[in-house]
Structures are given as structure tokens and as C-alpha cells.
RONUKE-600678 format. One record per residue (C-alpha): residue number from 1; residue in one letter; x, y, z. Coordinates in pm, 1 decimal, decimal comma. Example, Ala and Ser with C-alpha at 12.3 -4.5 7.8 and 13.67 -1.06 7.14 Angstrom:
# RONUKE-600678
1  A  1230,0  -450,0  780,0
2  S  1367,0  -106,0  714,0
//
This chain:
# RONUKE-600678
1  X  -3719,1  1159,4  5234,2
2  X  -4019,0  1363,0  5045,0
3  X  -3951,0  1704,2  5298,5
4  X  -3587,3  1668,4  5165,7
5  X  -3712,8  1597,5  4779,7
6  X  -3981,1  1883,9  4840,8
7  X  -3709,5  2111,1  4963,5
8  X  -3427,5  2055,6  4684,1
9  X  -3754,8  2093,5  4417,0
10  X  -3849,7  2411,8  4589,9
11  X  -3467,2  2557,8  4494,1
12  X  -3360,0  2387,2  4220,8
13  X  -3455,3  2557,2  3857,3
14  X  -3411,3  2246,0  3681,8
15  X  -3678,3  1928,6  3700,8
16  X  -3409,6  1669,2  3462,9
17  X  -3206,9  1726,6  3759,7
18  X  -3488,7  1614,2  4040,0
19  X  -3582,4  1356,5  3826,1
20  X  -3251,7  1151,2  3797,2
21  X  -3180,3  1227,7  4189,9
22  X  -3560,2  1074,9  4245,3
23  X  -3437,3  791,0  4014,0
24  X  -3092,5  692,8  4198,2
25  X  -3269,0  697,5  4545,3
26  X  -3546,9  517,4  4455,8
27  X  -3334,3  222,0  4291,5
28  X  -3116,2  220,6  4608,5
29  X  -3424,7  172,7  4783,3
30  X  -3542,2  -63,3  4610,3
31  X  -3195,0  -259,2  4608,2
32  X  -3244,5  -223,5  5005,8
33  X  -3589,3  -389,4  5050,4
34  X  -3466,4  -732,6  4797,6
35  X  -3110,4  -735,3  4993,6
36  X  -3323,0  -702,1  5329,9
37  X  -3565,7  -994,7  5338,4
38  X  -3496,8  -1327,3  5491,5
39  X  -3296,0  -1582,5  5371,9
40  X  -3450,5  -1815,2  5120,2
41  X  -3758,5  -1564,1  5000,9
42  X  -3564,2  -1360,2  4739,8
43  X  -3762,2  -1433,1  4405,0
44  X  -3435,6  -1465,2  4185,1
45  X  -3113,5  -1590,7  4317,9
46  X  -2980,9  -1795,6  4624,0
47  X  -2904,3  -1675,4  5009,6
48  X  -2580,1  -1846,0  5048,0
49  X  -2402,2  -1657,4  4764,8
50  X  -2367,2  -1967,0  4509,1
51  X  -2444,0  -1732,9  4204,4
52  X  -2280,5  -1592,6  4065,6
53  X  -2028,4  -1914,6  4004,8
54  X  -1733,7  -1889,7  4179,5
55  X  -1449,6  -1649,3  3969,0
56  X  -1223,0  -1925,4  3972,7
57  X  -1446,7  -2130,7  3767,1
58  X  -1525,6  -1870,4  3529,4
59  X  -1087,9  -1875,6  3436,4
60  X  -1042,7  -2218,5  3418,3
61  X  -1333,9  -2244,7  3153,6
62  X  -1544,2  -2487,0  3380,9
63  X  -1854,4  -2293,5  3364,7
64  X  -2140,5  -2488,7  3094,0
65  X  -2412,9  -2292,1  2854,1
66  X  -2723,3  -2177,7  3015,8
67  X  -2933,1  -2507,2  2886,9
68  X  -2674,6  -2686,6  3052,4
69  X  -2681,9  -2475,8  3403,6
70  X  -3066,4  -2427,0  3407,7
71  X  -3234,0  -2579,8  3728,6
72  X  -3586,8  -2818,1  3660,8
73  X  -3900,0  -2628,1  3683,0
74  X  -3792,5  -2280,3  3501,6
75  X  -3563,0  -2229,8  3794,4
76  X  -3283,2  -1937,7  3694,0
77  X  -2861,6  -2090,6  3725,0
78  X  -2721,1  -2180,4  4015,4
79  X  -3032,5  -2274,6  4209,6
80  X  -2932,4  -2364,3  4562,2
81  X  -3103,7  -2622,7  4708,3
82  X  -3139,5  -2483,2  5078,0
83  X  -3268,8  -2132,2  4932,6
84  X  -3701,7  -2109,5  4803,3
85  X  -3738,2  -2002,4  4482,5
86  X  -4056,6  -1897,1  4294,1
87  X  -4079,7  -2061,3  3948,0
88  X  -4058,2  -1900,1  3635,7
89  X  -4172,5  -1950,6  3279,5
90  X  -3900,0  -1916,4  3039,6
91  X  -4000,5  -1750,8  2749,6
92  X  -4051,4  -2041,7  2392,9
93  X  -3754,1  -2061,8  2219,8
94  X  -3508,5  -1849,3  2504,0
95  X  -3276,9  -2131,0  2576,8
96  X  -3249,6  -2260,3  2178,9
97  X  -3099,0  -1866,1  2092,4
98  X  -2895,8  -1873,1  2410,7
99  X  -2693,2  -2207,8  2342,7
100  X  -2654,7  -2054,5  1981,4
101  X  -2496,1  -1803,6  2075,3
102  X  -2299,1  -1943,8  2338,7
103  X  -2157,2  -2200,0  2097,5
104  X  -2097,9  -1926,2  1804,6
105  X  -1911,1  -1687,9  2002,2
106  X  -1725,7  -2038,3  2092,9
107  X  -1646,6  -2127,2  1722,3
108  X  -1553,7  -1780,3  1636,8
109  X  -1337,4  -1697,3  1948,2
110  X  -1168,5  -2070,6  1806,3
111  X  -1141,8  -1905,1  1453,0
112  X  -958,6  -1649,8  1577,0
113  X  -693,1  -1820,5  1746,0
114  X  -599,9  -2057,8  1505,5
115  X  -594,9  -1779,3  1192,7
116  X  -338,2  -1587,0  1465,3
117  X  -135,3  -1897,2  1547,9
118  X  160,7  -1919,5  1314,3
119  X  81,0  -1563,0  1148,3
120  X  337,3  -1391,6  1098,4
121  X  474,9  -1031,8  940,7
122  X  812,7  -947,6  770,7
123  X  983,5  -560,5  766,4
124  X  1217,3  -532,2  496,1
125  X  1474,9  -237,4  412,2
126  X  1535,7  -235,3  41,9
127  X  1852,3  -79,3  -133,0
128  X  1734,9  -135,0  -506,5
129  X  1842,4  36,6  -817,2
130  X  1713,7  166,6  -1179,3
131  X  1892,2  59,9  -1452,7
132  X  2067,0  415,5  -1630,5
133  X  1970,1  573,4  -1876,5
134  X  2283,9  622,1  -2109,5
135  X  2317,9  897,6  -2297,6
136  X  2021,4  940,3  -2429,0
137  X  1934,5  1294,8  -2547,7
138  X  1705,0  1541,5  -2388,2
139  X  1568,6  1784,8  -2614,3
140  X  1592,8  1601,4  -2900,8
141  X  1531,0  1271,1  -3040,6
142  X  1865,0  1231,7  -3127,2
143  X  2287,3  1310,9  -3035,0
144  X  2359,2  1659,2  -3176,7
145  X  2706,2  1875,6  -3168,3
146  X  2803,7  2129,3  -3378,4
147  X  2625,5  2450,1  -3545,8
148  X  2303,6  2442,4  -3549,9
149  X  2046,4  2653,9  -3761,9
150  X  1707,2  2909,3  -3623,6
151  X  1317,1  2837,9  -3735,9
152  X  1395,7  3023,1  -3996,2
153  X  1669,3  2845,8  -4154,6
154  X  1947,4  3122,9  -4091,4
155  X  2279,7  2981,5  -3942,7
156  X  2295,3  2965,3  -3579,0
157  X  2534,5  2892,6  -3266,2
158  X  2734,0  2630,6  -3179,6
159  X  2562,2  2439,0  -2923,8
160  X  2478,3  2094,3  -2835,6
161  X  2182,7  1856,4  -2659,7
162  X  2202,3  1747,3  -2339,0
163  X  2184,7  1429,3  -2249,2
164  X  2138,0  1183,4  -1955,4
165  X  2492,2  1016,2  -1953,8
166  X  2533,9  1103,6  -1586,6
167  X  2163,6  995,9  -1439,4
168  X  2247,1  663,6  -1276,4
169  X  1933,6  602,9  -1015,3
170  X  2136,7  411,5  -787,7
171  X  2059,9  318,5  -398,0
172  X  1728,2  384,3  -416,1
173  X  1565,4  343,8  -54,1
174  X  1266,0  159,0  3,3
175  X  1087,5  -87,8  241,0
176  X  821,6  -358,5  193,7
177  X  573,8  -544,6  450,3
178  X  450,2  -869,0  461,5
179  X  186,6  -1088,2  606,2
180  X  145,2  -1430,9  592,2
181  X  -199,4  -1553,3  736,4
182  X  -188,6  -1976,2  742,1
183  X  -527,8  -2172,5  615,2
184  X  -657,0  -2474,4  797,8
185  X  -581,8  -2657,4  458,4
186  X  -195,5  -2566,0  576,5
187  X  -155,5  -2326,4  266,6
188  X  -90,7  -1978,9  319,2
189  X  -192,6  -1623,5  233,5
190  X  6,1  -1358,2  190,8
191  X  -33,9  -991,0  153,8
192  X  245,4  -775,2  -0,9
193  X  316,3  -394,9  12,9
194  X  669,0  -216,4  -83,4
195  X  697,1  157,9  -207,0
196  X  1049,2  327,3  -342,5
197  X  1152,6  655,8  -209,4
198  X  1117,3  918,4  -506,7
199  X  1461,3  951,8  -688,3
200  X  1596,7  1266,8  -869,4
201  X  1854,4  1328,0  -1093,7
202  X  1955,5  1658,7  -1287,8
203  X  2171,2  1790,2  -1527,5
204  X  2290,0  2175,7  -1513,9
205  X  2438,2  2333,0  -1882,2
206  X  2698,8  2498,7  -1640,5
207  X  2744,6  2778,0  -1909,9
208  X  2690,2  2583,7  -2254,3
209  X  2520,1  2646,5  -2506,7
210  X  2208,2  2402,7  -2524,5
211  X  1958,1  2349,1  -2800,7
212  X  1631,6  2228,3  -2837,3
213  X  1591,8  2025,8  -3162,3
214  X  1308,7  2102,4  -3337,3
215  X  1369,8  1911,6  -3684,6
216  X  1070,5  1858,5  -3902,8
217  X  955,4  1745,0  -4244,7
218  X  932,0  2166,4  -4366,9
219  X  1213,0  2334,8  -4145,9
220  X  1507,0  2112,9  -4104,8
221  X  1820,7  2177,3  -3843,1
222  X  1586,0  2400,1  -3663,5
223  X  1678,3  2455,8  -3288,2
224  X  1584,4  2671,8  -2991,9
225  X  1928,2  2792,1  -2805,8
226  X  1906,5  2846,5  -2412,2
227  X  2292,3  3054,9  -2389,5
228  X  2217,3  3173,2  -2042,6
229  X  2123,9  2864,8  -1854,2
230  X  1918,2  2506,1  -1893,2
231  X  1854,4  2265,3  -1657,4
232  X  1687,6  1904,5  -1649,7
233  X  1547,6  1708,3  -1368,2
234  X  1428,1  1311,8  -1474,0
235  X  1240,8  1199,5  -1106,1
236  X  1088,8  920,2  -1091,3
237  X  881,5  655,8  -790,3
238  X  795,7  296,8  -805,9
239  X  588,0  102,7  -576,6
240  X  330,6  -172,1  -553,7
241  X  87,2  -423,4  -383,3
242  X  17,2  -845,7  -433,0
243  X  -155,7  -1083,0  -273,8
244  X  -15,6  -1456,1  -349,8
245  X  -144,7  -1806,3  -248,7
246  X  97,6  -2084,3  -167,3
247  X  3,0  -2428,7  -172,4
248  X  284,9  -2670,3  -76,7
249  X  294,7  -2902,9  -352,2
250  X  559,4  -3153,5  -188,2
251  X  829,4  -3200,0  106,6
252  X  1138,5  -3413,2  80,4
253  X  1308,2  -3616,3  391,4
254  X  1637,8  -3454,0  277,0
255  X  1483,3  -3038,0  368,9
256  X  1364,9  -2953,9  -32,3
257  X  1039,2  -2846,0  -31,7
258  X  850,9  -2703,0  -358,7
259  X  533,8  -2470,7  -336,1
260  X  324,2  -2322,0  -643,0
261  X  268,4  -1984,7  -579,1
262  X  -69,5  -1763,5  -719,8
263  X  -245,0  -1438,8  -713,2
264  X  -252,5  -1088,3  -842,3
265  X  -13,6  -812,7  -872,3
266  X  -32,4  -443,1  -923,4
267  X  289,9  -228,0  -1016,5
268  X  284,1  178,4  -1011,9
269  X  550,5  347,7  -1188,7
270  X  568,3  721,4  -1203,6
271  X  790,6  957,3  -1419,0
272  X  893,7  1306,7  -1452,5
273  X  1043,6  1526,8  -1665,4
274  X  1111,3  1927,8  -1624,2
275  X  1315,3  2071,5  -1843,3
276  X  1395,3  2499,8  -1843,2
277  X  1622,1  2711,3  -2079,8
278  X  1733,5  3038,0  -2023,4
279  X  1801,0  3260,8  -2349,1
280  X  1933,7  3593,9  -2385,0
281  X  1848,4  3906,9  -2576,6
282  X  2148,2  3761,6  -2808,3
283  X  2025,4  3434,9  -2881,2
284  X  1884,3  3367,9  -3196,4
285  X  1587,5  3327,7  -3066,8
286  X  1556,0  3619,6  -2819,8
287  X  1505,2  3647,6  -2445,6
288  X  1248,0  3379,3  -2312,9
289  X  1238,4  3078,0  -2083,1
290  X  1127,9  2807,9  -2230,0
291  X  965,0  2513,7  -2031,4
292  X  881,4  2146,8  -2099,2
293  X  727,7  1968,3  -1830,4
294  X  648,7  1546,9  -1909,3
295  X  483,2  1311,7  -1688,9
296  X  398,8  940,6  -1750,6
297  X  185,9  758,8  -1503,6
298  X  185,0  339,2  -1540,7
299  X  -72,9  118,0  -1374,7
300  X  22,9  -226,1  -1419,0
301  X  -193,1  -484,4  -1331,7
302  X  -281,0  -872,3  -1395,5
303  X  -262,9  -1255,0  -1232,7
304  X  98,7  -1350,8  -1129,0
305  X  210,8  -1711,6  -1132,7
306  X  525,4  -1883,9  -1050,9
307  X  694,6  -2161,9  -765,5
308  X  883,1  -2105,7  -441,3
309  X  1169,7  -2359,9  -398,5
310  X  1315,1  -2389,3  -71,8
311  X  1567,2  -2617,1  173,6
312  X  1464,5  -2597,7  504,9
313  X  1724,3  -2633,2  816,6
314  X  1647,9  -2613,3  1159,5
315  X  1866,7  -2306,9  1188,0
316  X  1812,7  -2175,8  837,2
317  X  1649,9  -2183,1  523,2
318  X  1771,0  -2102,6  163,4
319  X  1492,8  -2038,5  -113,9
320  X  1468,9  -1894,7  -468,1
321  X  1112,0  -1745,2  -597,8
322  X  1048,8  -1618,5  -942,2
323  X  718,3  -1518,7  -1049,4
324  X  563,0  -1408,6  -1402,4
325  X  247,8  -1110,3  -1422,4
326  X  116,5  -1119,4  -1753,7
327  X  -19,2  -719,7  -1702,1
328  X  -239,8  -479,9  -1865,1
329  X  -69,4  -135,3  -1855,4
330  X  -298,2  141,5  -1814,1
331  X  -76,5  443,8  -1859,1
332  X  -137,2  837,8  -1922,5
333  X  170,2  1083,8  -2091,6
334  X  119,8  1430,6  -2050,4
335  X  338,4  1714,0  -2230,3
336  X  292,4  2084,7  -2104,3
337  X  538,8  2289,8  -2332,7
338  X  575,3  2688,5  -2255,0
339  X  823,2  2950,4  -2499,4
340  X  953,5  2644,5  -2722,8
341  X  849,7  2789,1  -3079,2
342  X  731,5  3087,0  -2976,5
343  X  765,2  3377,8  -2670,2
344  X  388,0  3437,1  -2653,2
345  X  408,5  3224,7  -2327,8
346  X  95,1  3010,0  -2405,8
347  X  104,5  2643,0  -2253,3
348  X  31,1  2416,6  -2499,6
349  X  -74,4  2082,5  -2370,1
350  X  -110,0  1725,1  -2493,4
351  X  -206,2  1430,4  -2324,3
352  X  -280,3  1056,9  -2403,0
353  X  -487,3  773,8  -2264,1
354  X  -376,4  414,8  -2315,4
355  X  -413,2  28,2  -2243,0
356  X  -87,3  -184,1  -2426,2
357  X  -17,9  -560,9  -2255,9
358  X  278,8  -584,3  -2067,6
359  X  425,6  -856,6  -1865,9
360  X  618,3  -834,9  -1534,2
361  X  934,0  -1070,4  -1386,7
362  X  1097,3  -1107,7  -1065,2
363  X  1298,5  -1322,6  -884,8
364  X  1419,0  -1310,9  -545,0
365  X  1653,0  -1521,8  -388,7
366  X  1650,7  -1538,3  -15,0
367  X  1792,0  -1665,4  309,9
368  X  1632,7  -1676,6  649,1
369  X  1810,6  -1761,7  965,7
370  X  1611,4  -1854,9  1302,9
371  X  1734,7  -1606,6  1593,2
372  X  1450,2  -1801,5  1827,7
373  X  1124,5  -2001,3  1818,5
374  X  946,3  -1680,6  1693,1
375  X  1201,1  -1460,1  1546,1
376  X  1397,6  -1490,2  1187,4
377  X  1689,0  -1264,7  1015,8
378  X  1580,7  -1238,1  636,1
379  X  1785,5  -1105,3  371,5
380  X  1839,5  -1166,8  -8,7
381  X  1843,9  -1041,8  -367,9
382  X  1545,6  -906,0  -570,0
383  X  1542,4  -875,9  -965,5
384  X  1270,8  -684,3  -1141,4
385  X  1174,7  -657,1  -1484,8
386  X  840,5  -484,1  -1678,8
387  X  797,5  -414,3  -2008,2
388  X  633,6  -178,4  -2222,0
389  X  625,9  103,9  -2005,1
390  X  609,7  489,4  -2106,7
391  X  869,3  697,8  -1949,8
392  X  824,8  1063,6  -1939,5
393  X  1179,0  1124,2  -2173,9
394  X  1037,7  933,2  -2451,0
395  X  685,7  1064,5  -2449,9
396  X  823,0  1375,0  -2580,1
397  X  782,7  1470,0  -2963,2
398  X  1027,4  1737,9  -3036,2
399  X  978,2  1744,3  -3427,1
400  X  795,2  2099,2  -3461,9
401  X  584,1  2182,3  -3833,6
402  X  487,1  2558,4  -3842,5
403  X  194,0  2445,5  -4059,0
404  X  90,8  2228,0  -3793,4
405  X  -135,5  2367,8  -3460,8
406  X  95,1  2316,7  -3279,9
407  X  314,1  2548,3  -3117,7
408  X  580,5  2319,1  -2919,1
409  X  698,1  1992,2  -2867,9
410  X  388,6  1742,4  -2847,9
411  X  299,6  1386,6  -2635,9
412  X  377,3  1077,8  -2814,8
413  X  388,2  708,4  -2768,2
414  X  696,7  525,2  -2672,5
415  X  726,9  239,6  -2465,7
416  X  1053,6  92,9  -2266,4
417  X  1137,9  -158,6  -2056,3
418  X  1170,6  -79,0  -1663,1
419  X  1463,3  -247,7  -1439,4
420  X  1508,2  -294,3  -1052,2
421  X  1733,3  -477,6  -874,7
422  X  1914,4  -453,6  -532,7
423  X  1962,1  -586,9  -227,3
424  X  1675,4  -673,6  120,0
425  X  1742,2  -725,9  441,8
426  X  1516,6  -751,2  713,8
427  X  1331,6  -937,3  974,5
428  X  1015,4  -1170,4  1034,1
429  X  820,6  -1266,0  1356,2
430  X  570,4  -1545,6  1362,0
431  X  302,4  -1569,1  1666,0
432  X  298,7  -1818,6  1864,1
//
């Protein structure tokens, strides 16, 4: 063995490399001269093969803690009685922080499987819809037809304001998961997350005449005319998180069973405006494209409270849920206008940064039928209301005074209302 070791040092250029070969044969070795000796003198461990325990024991959960497997006298486990051992001092304290282990990976390994018993998680494909607008004018702050004047007060065009008669934000696509986690108090948690699909909708002059009113207390019926082209795009996303509590409150012999429902909710609305004009060298008010860009951000946020009312079938189960978030909205409106008043094509932005109380509603009503022991159809109807919300159309200050510093339309406050509604369908699975 040390020719061969001499050797492979004599023509090998690197000594890591002897080293771990000297390592590996010398544990081998080592392995050889315990597994070699008679039976009965190995220090640690019996002859006949009784440790370790038998695999079958170890699956049917029949093997004890340590304290409970030590043999008298500082013997190690599974001391056979035929084979000689040599006695050992265990070291003060070693079997206390062994059986405390041994029973907290117990407890926790316990924990585990009763959180994961009856938890379950729902999918859901949602088909909801914004409430439309109506015609409510873009460009303006309110309906206008017929001639219209320039900034300076001579007549102008005919021309009109476009409006958002034909934005409907229907069929909006979304999807929402849930997951219930059960408490050993037989309440619930559940965790809620749902996001809308970002909808668009856009008006086109298709050859009109469009203005942009720009009344004010000094130059009244003052307009900027877009004769070649103007287009408008309102897009808009919705989406949001909660976590509720339920606590079954009672359960009737006839299937009723009422729940009070708590926890927090946060609700993310986001809103978009772009408008462009086109005007020619014949407009009144020369060639330039003009751009107004809007953009409303609301972060709604607060406790939500409410009940969850349910009759429960073997087969099925019909329930109604409304809840009520009263919410803090913290919102920001941004308005970027370009070639409004003026072709100098300077941006002139204005922004705002506020907190207004708001309060949320929704009610679902639902139906869930049992396919098998684990999985359920769900599908029902969800209604959604928030108020005081700033969409990006009515953040938009069109009035226009030259002996202001301003050179365009500017941000303002405005809140609305928000609406959803639609239909969800999906499914649930519960672990068993």
C-alpha cells in the first residue's frame, strides 16, 4: 500500500488529490479491521445484526425515543444480550435534548397534518362587467354641437366633442383563487386573490370635426379643432386581495347554517386616458397634434365585515355572502397635456396626492354541487360596488385662463362611484 501511495505521489502534481485518495483508503481500512473482529468484541453495536431495528418496524411507527430504547449501564439502542459491549458515559443532559426533539418533530409533523386535512383551494373563471359610461364628454366638461369660437374669440368651425356613448366594458375576463385553511377551533381562514384582464375601449372621429373645449372665466367658447383626425382610448384594470375569518355562529337540523365573516380587504383600480388630435394647416388653430394623457391610480383599503348564510345538502349547497369595507382610498391623478393651447410642444404636467374615505360592497350568491368526497362544481353571481373613486376622464380640467401658468388642460379632483358585476364559475378541491 505505501510503494503504491509513494508511486502515485511521485507522478501526480497535485497533493489535495493524494490526500483525499489517502483519506478513502484509510477509512476503508479502518471499516475492515471493526467489521473483522470476532463476534461479540465490537465496542458499539451487536454481532447478530439487531441494530439497526428491523425496517418493518421503522413503517409501522413501532420504534420508541432514544430514552425509551437506551440499554442500563450507558449501553447504545438495541443492545443484544448475547453480544459484549463496553460501557459508555452518556454525556449530562444528552437524552433530555434527544426526547425533545423527538417529541417536537412529533407535535409539529401532527400540526401539519391536521392544518392540511380539510384544506382546500377554489379556481374561479370570472366574466364580470363595468358599468358604461354614457355619454359623457371627452374634451370637455360638458355636451357641445354647433360652431364653436378660437382662443382668440374669432368665429370658428363647426365641430363637436366626443363622447363615450359607445364604451360599454362588457365581458371582462378574469379569475380568482382561494384557500381555505380550517382552525382546530373549527373556524376557517381564508385567503383571497382575483385580478381583471385590462379592458380598452376607443373612439375614432372617422373624419369629424372634434374640439377641445377650453371655456374659461376670460375667453369664453374657446376650442382647439383636430379636422384631420382624433382618437380616444379609456383602459382601465381592477384587481384585489382579502383575507376573511369565518366563525360558524350556528347550524340548524333542517341544513341552514349562519357564519360571521371578518378581515381585511384591499381593492386596486387603475385608469387611463389618451386622447390625440390631428389639425391641419387650415384649422384655426394650425397644424399640431395635440395630446392629453390621464391616469388615476386607487388603493383601497380597510376591515371588511359581513355574514355567510348557507343551506347545506349532501349533494349541494346554496349560500348568499355580502360583505361591507369601510376603505381609505389612497389615490394619485396625473394629467400630461402636449399642443392643447399652444404648438410649442412643451408637456405640461400636473399631478395630485390624496386620502378621501370610501366604502366598498359586494355580494355574491353561490351554489356548490359535490362531484365526489373531495371535489365540488362552484358557480354563482358577484356584485361589486366602491365609492369615491377618481377615474382618469374626470380628473381632467379643461377650463384654460391665458393669465393663468398654465398652458393646457390641468389635474383636478373628481370622484365616482365604480361598478362590477358578472357571472363565476369554477371548481374547489378539499384534501383529504
Amino acid at each position: 500500500m505505501s510503494t503504491l501511495l509513494t508511486k502515485l505521489a511521485q507522478h501526480t502534481a497535485e497533493p489535495l488529490l493524494v490526500a483525499i485518495i489517502v483519506l478513502c483508503l484509510s477509512t476503508m481500512a479502518s471499516g475492515n479491521s471493526y467489521f473483522n473482529q470476532p463476534d461479540g468484541q465490537r465496542p458499539f453495536g451487536p454481532a447478530s445484526g439487531a441494530w439497526p431495528p428491523d425496517p418493518a418496524m421503522l413503517m409501522a411507527g413501532k420504534v420508541q425515543p432514544p430514552s425509551a430504547m437506551a440499554a442500563p449501564n450507558g449501553y447504545p439502542p438495541g443492545a443484544h444480550p448475547n453480544a459484549t459491549y463496553y460501557p459508555m458515559s452518556p454525556s449530562p443532559g444528552s437524552n433530555e435534548r434527544n426526547e425533545f426533539v423527538w417529541n417536537f418533530d412529533l407535535k409539529l409533523l401532527n400540526f401539519f397534518k391536521r392544518t392540511t386535512n380539510n384544506t382546500w383551494i377554489r379556481m374561479e373563471y370570472l366574466l364580470w362587467s363595468y358599468r358604461a359610461p354614457g355619454a359623457r364628454p371627452i374634451g370637455s366638461d360638458r355636451e357641445l354641437t354647433g360652431p364653436r369660437n378660437r382662443l382668440d374669440g374669432t368665429a370658428g368651425p363647426g365641430a363637436s366633442v366626443a363622447t363615450m356613448e359607445g364604451f360599454n366594458f362588457r365581458h371582462v375576463n378574469g379569475v380568482r383563487l382561494t384557500w381555505g385553511v380550517p382552525l382546530v377551533s373549527g373556524d376557517e381562514v381564508e385567503h383571497s386573490f382575483f385580478i381583471l384582464q385590462r379592458n380598452q375601449e376607443s373612439f375614432d372621429s372617422s373624419g369629424q370635426t372634434i374640439l377641445t373645449d377650453l371655456d374659461s372665466t376670460t375667453v369664453t367658447n374657446a376650442a382647439a379643432f383636430w379636422d384631420v383626425s382624433y382618437e380616444s382610448t379609456v383602459s382601465r384594470q381592477t384587481w384585489g386581495m382579502n383575507t376573511k375569518f369565518v366563525h360558524k355562529v350556528s347550524s340548524l337540523d333542517t341544513g341552514f347554517v349562519f357564519k360571521l365573516v371578518g378581515g381585511i380587504r384591499y381593492l386596486n383600480f387603475d385608469d387611463q386616458l389618451n386622447t390625440t388630435g390631428v389639425a391641419s394647416a387650415a384649422s384655426p388653430i394650425g397644424a399640431r397634434t395635440g395630446v392629453i394623457l390621464s391616469h388615476a391610480d386607487n388603493h383601497l383599503i380597510g376591515p371588511q365585515l359581513g355574514f355567510r348564510f348557507e343551506f347545506v345538502h349532501e349533494w349541494f349547497t346554496l349560500g348568499v355572502e355580502p360583505l361591507f369595507t369601510p376603505a381609505l382610498n389612497i389615490y394619485r391623478a396625473q394629467v400630461d397635456s402636449t399642443n392643447i393651447i399652444d404648438a410649442s410642444g412643451t408637456t405640461l404636467t400636473t399631478s395630485t396626492r390624496r386620502v378621501d374615505l370610501s366604502a366598498i360592497f359586494d355580494i355574491t350568491a353561490y351554489m356548490r354541487i359535490r362531484l365526489s368526497e373531495n371535489a365540488m362544481l362552484y358557480a354563482g353571481y358577484s356584485y361589486l360596488f366602491a365609492s369615491h373613486v377618481q377615474h382618469s376622464f374626470d380628473a381632467v380640467n379643461y377650463q384654460h385662463d391665458p393669465s393663468a401658468r398654465f398652458t393646457g388642460p390641468v389635474v383636478r379632483k373628481d370622484l365616482e362611484e365604480l361598478f362590477l358585476d358578472g357571472l363565476v364559475i369554477g371548481g374547489e378541491f378539499r384534501f383529504k
